[in-house]
Backbone as a chain_set.jsonl record, in Angstrom:
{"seq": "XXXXXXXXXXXXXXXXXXXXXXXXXXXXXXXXXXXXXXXXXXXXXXXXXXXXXXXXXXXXXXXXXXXXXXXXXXXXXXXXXXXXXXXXXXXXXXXXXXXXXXXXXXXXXXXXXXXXXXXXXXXXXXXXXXXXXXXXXXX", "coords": {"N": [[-122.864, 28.049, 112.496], [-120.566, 26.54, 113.496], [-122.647, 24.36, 114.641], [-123.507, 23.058, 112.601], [-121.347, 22.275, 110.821], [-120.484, 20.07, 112.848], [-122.832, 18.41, 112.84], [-123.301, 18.248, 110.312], [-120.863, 16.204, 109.607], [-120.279, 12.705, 108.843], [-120.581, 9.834, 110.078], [-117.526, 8.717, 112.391], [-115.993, 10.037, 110.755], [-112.919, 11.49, 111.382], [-111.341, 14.562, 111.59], [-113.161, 16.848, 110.727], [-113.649, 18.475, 107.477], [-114.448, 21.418, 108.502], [-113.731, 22.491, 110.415], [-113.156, 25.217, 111.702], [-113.601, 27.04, 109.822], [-115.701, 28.991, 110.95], [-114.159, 30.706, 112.478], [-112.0, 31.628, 110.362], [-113.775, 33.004, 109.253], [-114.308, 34.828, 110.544], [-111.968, 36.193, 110.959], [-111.744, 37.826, 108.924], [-113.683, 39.512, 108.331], [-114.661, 42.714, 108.477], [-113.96, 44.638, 111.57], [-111.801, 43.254, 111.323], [-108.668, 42.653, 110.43], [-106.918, 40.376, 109.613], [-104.91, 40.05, 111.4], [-102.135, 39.001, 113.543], [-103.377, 39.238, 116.28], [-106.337, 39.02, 115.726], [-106.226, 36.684, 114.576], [-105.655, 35.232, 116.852], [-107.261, 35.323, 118.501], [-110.056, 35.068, 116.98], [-110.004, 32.243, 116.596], [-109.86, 31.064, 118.938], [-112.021, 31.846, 120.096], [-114.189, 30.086, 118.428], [-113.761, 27.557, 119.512], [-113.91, 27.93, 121.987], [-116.955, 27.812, 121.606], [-116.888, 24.965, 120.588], [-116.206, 23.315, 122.595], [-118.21, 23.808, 124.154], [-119.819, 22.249, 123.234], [-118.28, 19.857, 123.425], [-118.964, 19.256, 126.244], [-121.641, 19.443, 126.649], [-122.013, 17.657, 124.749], [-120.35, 14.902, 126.649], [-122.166, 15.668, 128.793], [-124.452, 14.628, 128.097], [-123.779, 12.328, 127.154], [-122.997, 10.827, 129.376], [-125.07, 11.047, 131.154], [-126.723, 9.122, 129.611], [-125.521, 6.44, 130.117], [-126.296, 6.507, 132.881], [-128.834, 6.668, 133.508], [-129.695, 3.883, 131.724], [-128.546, 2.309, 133.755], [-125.372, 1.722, 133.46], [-123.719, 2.906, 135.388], [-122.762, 1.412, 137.344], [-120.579, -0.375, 139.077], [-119.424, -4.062, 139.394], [-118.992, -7.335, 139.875], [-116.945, -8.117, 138.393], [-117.055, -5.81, 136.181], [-116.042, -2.658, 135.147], [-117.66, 0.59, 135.873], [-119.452, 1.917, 133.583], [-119.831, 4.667, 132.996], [-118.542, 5.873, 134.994], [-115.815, 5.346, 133.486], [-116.118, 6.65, 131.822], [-116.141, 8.682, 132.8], [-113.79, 9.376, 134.145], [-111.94, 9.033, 131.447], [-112.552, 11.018, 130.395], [-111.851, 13.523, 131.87], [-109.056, 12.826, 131.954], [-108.557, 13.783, 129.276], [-109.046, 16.601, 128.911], [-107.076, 17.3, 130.472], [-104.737, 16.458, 128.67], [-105.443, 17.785, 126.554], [-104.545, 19.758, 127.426], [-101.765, 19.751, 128.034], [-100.8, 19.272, 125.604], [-100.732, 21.12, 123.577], [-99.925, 22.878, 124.631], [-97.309, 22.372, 125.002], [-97.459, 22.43, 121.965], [-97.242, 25.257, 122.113], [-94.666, 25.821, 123.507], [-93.235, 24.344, 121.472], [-93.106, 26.308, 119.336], [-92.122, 29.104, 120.495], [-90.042, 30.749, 120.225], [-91.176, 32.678, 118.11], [-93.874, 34.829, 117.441], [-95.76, 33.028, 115.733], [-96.547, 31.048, 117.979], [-98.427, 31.699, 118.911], [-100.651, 31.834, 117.545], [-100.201, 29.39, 116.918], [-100.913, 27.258, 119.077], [-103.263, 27.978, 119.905], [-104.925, 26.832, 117.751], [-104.542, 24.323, 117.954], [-105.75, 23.903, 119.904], [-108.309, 24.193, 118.882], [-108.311, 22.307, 116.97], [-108.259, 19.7, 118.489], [-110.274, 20.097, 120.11], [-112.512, 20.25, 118.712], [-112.214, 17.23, 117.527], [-112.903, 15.925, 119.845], [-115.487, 16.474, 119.792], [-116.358, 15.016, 117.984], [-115.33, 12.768, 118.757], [-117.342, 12.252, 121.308], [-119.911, 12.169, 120.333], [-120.144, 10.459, 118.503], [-119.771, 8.328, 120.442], [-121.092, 5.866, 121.109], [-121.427, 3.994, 118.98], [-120.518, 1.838, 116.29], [-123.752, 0.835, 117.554], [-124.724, -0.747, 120.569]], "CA": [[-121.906, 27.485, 111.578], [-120.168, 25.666, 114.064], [-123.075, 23.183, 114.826], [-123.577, 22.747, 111.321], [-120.327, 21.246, 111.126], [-120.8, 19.266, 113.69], [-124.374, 17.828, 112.151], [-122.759, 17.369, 108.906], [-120.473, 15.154, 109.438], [-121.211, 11.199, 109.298], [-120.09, 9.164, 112.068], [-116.793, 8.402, 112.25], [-114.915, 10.816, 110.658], [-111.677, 11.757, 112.427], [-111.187, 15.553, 111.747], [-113.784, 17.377, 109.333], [-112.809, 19.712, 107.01], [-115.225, 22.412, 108.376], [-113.07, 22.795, 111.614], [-112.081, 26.479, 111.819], [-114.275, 27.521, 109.063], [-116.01, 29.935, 111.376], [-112.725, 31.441, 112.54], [-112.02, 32.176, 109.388], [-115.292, 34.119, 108.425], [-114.282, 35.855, 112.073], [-111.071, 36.688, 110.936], [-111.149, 38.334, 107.542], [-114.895, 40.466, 108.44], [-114.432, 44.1, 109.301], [-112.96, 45.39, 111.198], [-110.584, 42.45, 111.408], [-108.026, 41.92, 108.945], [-106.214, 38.932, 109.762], [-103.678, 40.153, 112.447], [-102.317, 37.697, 114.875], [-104.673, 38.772, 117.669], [-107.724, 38.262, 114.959], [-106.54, 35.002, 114.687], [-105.727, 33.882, 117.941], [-109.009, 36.041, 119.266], [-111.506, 34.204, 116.581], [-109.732, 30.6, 116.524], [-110.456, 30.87, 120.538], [-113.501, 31.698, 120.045], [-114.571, 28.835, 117.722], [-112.722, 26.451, 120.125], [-115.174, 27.937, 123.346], [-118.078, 27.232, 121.324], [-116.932, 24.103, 120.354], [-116.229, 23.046, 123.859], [-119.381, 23.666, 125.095], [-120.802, 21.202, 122.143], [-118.204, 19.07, 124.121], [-119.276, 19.328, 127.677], [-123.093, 18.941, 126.477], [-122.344, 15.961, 124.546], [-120.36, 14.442, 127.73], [-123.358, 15.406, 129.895], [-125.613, 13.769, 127.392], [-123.815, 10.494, 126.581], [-123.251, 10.224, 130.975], [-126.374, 10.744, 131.444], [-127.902, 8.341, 129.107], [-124.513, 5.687, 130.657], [-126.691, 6.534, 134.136], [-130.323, 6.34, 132.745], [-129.18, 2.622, 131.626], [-127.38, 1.569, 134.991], [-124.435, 1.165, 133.406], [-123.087, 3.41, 136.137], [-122.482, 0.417, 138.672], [-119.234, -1.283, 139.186], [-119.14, -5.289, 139.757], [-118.876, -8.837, 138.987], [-115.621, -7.875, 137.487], [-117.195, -4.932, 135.092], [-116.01, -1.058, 135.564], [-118.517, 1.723, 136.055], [-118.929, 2.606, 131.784], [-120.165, 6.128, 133.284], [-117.37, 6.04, 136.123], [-114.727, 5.405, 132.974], [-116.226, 8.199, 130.51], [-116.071, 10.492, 133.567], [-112.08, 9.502, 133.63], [-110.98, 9.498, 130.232], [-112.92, 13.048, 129.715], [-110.888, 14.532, 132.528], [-107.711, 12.64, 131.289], [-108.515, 14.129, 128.046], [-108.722, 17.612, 128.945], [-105.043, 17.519, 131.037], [-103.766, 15.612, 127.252], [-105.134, 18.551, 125.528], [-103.474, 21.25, 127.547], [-100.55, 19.682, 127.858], [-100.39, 18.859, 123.962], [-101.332, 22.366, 123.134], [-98.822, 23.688, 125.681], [-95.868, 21.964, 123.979], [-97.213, 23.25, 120.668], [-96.712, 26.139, 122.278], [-93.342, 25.625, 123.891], [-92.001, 24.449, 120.323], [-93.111, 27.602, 118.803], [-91.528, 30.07, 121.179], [-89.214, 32.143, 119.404], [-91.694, 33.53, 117.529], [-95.043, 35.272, 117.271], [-96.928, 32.4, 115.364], [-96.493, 30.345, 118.989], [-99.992, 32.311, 119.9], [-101.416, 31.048, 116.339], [-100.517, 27.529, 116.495], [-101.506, 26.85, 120.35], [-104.918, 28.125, 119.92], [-105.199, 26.226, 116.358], [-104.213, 23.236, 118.939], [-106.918, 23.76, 120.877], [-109.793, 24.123, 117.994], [-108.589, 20.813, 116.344], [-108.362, 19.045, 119.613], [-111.321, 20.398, 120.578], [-113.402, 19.727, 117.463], [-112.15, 15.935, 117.308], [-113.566, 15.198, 121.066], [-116.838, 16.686, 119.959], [-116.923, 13.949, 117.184], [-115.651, 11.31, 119.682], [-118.287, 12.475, 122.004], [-121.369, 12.367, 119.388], [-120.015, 8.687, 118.365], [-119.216, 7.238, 121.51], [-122.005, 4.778, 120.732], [-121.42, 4.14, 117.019], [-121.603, 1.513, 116.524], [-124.843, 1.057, 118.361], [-124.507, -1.524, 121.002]], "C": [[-121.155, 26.311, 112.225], [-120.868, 24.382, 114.217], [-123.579, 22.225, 113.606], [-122.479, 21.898, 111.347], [-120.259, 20.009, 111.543], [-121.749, 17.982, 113.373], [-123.948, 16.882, 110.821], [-122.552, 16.661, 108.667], [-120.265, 13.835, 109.405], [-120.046, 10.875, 110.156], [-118.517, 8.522, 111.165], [-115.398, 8.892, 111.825], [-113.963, 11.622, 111.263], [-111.734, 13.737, 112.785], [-112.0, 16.069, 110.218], [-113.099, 18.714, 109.294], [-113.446, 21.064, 107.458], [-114.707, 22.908, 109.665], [-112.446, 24.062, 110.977], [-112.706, 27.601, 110.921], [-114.862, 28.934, 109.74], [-115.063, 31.076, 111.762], [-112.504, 32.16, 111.272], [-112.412, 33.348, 108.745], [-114.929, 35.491, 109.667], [-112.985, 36.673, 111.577], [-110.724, 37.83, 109.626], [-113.084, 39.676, 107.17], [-114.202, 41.384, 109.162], [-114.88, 44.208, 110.438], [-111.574, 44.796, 111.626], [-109.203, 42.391, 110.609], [-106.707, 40.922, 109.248], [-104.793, 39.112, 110.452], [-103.037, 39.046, 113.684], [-103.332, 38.052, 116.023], [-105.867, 38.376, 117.156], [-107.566, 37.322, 115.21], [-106.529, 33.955, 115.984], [-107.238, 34.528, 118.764], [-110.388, 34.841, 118.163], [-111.042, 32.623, 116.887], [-110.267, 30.56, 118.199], [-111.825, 31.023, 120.917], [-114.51, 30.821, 119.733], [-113.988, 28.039, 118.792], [-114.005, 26.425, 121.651], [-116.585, 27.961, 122.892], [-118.132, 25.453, 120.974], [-116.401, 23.057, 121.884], [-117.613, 22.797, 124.538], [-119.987, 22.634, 124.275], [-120.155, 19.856, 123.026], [-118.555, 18.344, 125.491], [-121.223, 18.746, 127.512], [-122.487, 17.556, 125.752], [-121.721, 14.804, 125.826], [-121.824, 14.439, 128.57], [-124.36, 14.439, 129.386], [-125.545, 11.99, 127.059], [-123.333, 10.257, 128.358], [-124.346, 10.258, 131.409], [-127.101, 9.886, 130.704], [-127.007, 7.075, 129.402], [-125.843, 5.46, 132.288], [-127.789, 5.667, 134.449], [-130.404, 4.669, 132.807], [-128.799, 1.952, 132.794], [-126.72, 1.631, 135.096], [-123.284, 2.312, 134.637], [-122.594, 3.024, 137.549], [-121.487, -0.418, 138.235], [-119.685, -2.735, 139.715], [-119.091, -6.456, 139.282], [-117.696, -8.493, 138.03], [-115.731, -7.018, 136.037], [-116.896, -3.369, 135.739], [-117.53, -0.68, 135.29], [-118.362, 2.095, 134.623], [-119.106, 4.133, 132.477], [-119.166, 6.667, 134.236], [-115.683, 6.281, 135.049], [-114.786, 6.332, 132.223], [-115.606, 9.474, 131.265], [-114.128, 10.951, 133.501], [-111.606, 10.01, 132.45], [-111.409, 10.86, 129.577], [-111.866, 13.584, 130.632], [-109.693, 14.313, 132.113], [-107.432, 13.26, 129.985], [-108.048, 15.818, 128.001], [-107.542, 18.003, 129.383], [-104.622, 16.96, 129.876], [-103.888, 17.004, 126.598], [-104.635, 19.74, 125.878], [-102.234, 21.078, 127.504], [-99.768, 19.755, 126.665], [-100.465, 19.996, 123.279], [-100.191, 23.344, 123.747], [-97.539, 23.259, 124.933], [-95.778, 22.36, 122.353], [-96.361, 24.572, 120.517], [-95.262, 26.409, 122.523], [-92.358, 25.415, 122.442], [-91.999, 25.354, 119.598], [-92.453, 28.962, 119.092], [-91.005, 31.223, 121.087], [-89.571, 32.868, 118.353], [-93.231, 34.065, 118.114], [-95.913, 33.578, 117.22], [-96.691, 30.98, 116.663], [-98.252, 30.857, 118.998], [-100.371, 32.248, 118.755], [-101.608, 29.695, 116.917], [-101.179, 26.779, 117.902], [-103.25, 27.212, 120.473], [-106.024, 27.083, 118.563], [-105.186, 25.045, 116.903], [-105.205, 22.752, 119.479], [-108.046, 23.664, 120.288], [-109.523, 23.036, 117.624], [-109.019, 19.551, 117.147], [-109.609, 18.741, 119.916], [-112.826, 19.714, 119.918], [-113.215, 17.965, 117.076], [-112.577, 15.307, 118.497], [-114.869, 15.387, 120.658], [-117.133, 15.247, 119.193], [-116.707, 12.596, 118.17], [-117.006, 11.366, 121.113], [-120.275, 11.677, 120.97], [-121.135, 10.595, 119.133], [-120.25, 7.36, 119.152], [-120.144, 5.837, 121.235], [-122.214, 4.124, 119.531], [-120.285, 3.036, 116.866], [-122.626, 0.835, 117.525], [-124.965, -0.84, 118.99], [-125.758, -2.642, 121.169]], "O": [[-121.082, 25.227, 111.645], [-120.236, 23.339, 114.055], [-123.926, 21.045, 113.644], [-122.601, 20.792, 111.874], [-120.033, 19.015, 110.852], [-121.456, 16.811, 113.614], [-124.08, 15.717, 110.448], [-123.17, 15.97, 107.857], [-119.826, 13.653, 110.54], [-119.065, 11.418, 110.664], [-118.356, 8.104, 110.018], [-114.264, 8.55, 112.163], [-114.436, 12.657, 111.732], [-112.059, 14.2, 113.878], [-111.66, 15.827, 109.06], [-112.514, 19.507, 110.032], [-113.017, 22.012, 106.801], [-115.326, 23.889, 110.08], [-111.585, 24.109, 110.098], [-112.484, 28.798, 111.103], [-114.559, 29.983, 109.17], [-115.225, 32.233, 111.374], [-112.862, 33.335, 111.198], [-111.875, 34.232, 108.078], [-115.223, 36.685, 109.616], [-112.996, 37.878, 111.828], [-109.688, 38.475, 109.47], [-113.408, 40.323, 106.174], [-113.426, 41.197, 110.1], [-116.071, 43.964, 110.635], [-110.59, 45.386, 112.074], [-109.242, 41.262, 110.119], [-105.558, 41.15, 108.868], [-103.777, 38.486, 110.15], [-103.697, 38.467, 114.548], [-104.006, 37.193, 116.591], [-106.555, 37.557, 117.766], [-108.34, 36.71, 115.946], [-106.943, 32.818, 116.214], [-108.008, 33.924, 119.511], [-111.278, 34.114, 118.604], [-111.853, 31.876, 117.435], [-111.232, 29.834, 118.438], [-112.519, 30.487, 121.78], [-115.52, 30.666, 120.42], [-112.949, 28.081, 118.134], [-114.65, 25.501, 122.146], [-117.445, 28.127, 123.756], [-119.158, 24.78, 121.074], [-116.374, 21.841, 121.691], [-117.979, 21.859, 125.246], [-120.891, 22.065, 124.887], [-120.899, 18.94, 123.375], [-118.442, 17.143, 125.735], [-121.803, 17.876, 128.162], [-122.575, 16.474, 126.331], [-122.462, 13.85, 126.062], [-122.442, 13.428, 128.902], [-124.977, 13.621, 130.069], [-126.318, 11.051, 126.868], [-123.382, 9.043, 128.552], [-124.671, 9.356, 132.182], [-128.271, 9.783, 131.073], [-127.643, 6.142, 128.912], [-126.165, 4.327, 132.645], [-127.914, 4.64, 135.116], [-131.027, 4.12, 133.716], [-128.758, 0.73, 132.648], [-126.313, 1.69, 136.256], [-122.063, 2.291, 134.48], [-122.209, 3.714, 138.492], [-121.514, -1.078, 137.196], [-120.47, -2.607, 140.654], [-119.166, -6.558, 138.057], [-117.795, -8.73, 136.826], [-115.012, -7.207, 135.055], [-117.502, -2.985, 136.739], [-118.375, -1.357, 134.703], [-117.278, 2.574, 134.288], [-118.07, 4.775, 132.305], [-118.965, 7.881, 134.268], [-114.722, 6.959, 135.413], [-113.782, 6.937, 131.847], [-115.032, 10.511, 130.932], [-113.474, 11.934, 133.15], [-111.02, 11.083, 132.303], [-110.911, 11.532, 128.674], [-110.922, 14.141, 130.071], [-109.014, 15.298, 131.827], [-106.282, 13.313, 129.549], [-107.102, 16.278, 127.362], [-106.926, 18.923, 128.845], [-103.42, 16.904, 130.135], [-102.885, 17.534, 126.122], [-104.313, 20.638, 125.099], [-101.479, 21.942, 127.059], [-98.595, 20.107, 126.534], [-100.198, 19.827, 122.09], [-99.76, 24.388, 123.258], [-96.881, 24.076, 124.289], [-94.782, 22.544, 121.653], [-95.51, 24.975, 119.723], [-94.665, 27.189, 121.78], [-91.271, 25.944, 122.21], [-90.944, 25.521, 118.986], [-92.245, 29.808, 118.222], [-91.271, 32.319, 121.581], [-88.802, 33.561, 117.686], [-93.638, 33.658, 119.202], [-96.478, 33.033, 118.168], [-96.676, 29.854, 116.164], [-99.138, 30.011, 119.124], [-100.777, 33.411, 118.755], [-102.615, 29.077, 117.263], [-101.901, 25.792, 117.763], [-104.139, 26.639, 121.103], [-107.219, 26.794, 118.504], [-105.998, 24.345, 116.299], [-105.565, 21.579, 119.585], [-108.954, 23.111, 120.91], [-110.484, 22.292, 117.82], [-109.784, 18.658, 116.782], [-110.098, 17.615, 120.014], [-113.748, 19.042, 120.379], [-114.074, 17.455, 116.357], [-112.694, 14.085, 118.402], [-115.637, 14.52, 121.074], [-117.956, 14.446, 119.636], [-117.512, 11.683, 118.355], [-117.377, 10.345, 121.693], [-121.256, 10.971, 121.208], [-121.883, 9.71, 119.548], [-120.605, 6.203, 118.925], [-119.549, 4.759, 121.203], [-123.338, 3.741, 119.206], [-119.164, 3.309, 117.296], [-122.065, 0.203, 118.421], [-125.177, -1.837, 118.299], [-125.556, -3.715, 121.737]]}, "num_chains": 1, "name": "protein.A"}
């Protein structure tokens, strides 16, 4: 369901509506019934599948950055495969931190451990699409 999603959607689109969808189906099947740990247990779940869609599409669009060359610095051009490798790691410290302050403003309640994991699937699910794009359009 998840990679469906994923497949679906044409290039470009920011946040599809099919983000979470699986969660959902996770959360409201027996012998769930939609308790906060359902939800923060399936939304986390959807989020570490949709991660790994991220980590493969990184490996896939640095390795085809490598493949190319473009993984040599000079004549006054960065490393493109030296800067993907950055702004992925900068990305992942943005989305804990940004996810962490969801959390932090939630605090004084319960739905803190909803909305920080809900943080992390949207997050999550909008790198896969900037991942799948990165080349779009086609240079």
């Amino acid at each position: 369901m998840v990679e469906a999603c994923l497949s679906q959607m044409p290039v470009g689109v920011a946040h599809p509506p099919c983000v979470g969808r699986a969660a959902e189906v996770c959360e409201t099947t027996p012998p769930r019934h939609q308790t906060t740990l359902d939800i923060v247990d399936c939304r986390m779940t959807e989020a570490v599948v949709r991660d790994e869609i991220v980590e493969a599409g990184y490996d896939e669009q640095h390795s085809l950055l490598v493949t190319a060359g473009r993984n040599v610095a000079g004549n006054g051009r960065l490393s493109e495969a030296e800067a993907l490798n950055a702004a992925h790691e900068a990305w992942k410290i943005y989305r804990e931190a940004q996810c962490d302050l969801v959390y932090a403003l939630n605090q004084g309640g319960s739905i803190k451990n909803v909305r920080a994991p809900i943080c992390n699937l949207n997050m999550t699910a909008d790198r896969a699409i900037q991942m799948r794009d990165l080349f779009w359009p086609p240079q």
